[in-house]
N, C-alpha and C positions, 0 to 999 in steps of 0.2 A: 500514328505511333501507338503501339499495342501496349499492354500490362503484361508482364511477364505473372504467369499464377505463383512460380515456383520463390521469385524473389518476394512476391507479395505474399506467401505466408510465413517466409525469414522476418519481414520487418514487423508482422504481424507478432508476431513471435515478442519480439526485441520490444516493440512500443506497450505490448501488456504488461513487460516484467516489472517494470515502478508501480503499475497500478496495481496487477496483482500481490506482490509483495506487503503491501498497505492494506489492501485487503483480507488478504486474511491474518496478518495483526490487528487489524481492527474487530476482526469475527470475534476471534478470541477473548478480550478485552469487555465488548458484547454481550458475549455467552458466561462472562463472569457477573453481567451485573450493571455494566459504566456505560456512560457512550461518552464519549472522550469525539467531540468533534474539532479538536486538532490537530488533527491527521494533515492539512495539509500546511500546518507550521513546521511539524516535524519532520516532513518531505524535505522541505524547501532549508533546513537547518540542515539537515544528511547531505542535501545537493551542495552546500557551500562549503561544509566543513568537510567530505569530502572529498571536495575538488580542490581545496586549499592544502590539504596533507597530502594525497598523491602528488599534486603540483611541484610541492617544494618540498618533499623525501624521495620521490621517484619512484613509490614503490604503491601499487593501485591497489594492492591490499592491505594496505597500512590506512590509505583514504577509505577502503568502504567500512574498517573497522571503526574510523573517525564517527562514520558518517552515523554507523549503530550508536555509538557513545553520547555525540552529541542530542541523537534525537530521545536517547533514554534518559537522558538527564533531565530536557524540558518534560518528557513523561512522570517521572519523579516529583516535578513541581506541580503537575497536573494532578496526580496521587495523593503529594503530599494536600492541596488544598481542599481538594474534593473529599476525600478520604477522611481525613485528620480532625480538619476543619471544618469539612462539612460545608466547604462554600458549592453555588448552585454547579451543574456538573456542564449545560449546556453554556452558560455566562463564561464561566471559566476555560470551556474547550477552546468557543471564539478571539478569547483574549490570547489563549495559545497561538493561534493562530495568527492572528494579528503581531505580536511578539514578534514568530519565528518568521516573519515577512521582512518587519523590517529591522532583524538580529540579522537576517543571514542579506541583507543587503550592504548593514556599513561592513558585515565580515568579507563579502564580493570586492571590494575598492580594490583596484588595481589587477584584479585576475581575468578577467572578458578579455577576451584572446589567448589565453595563455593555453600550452598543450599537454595534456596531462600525459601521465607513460602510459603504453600499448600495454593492454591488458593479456595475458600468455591463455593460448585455447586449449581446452581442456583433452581434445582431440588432436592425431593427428592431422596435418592438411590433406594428406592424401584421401580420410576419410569425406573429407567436405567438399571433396572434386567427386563424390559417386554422383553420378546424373542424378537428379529430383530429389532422391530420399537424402543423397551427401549433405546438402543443405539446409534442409530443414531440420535435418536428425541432428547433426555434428557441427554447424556453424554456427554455433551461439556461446556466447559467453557462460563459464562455470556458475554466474548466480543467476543466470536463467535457468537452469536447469537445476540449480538451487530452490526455487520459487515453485517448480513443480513437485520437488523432492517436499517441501514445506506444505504443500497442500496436502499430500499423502501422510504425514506426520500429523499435523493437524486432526485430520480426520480418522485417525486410527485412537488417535490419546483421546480426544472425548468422547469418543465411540466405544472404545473396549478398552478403557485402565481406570486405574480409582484414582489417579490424577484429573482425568477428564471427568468424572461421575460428581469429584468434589466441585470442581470445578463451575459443573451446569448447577450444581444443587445449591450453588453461592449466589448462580445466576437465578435462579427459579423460586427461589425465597431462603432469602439471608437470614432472617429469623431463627427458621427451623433449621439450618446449617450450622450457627451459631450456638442454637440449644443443643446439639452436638456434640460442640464442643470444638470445633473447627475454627480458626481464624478468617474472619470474616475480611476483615481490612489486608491485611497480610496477603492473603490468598489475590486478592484484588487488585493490592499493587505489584504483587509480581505479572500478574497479567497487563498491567496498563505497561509493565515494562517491557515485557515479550512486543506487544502492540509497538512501542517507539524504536524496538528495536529493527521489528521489519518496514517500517516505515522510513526508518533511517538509511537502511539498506537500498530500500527502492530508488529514494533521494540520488542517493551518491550512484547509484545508477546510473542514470538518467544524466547525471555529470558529467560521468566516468567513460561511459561507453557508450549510451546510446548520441548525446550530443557533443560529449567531447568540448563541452566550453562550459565555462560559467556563464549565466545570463540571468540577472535580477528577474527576480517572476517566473523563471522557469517551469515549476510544476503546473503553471494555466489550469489549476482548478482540478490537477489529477488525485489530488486527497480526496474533494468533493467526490469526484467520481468512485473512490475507493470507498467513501462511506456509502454512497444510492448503492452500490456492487454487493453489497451487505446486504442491503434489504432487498433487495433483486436476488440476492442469493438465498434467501430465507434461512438466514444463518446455518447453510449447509457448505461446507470449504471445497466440493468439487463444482455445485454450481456458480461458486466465487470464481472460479475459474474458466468456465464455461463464457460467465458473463463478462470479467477482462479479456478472452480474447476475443468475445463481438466485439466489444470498445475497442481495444487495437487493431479488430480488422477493420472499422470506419476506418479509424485514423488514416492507417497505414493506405488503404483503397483513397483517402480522398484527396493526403498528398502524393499521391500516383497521377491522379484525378488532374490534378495542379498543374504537376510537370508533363502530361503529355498534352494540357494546351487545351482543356473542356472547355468549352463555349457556356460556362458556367460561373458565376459573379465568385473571388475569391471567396469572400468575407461566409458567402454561405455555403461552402466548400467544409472550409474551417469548421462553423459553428454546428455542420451533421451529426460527428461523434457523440457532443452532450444532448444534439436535440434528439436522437435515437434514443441515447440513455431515459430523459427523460420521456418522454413514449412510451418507452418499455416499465420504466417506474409505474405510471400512472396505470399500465394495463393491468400488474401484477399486484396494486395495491387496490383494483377496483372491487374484489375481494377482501372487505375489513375482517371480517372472521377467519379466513383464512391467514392473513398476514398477524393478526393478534394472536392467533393460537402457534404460530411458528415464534413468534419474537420473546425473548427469558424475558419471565414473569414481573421481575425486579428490573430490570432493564432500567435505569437512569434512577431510579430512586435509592434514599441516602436512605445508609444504616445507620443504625444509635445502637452499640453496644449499651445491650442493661447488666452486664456483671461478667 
């Protein structure tokens, strides 16, 4: 039994969109300053609250707006503590995490099976019937093509607007941003908010369309992978890209892998995608000077307004 190429970069496609989405929320977020390692509480907060409003309103875009809400809100509390408070930023992302595991588990009771509504394509069908290109180009869901559209946005506003300029310069030493005259915190939570909003998005993703069920635990670690994706990306938002869809192409190639019957132990099937990632981490961090001079200067360290 063969791999079709052509389906295997549709799924390809589909299995990056939650990581990437996460990803370059979290660049962003990054690039101000934070590192917010609860990236995948807030996945996993978007995948249930998500699938719980499209569930029971019928309407898949009403769940993925849930799903942004809900993950902005835990980002909010993330903000406010880190930020405000000044509690530690790595302590406080964890607990995030931990949180939004077991928040969006008692919010799951009773949903596992249930089927969410069919999400309307953004194409017509006739386009996703063109042999090879129809499919890849035209059969994907509007927030896959959302996720690409985001990466291009991304990379345009920190690159050429004085949105993006204040933005890095929050990220690269808050001090002198501050002496400015620029709100330092402000600036910061609206970015840890952008950050929970595409994280929340990828979430209800991943609900919505790509598995179509509720399943406690669902994200298996794909926040994780959205934050290595960052530093694999060298906080650049097209190599964020680049590197989610190598992760989706393990994926996508290893449950292919699965079902045509490899002579291959499951278990280490499965475990390829993170073990490449990691591999790939360790190659690209085996240059400490290079990866220090790529990463904002302030990056996890707390500001003290002095006046």
């Amino acid at each position: 039994m063969g791999i079709d190429p052509v389906t295997l970069i549709v799924a390809l496609i589909t299995v990056s969109t939650p990581v990437l989405l996460a990803a370059i929320g979290e660049l962003v977020v990054e690039k101000a300053g934070v590192l917010n390692l609860g990236v995948e509480g807030m996945m996993i907060t978007g995948a249930v609250m998500g699938f719980v409003v499209a569930v029971d309103t019928g309407s898949p875009t009403l769940g993925f707006l849930a799903g942004m809400l809900s993950a902005m809100g835990l980002s909010l509390i993330f903000g406010f503590l880190t930020q405000v408070l000044l509690s530690n930023q790595v302590a406080t992302g964890l607990a995030l995490t931990l949180f939004g595991l077991g928040l969006s588990a008692l919010l799951g009771v009773g949903y596992p099976g249930s089927t969410p509504p069919a999400v309307a394509d953004p194409f017509p069908a006739a386009m996703a019937e063109i042999p090879v290109l129809g499919p890849i180009l035209f059969g994907h869901s509007l927030v896959t093509y959302l996720s690409v559209i985001m990466v291009a946005v991304v990379w345009y506003v920190l690159g050429y607007t004085r949105v993006g300029l204040i933005l890095r310069a929050v990220g690269e030493n808050h001090d002198a941003a501050h002496a400015l005259g620029y709100k330092v915190i402000r600036i910061r939570i609206m970015a840890i908010l952008f950050g929970g909003a595409m994280a929340g998005l990828g979430g209800a993703f991943l609900s919505i369309v790509r598995v179509q069920n509720w399943i406690e635990g669902m994200t298996a670690g794909a926040g994780w992978i959205a934050l290595a994706l960052v530093v694999f990306a060298s906080w650049k938002p097209w190599r964020a890209l680049l590197g989610a869809y190598l992760f989706g192409g393990i994926t996508a190639l290893q449950l292919r892998l699965q079902a045509a019957g490899v002579d291959v132990p499951v278990e280490i099937l499965a475990m390829s995608p993170y073990l490449v990632t990691i591999i790939v981490l360790v190659i690209m961090s085996s240059d400490r000077n290079r990866a220090a001079l790529n990463a904002p200067a302030a990056l996890g360290k707390v500001f003290h307004a002095t006046g």
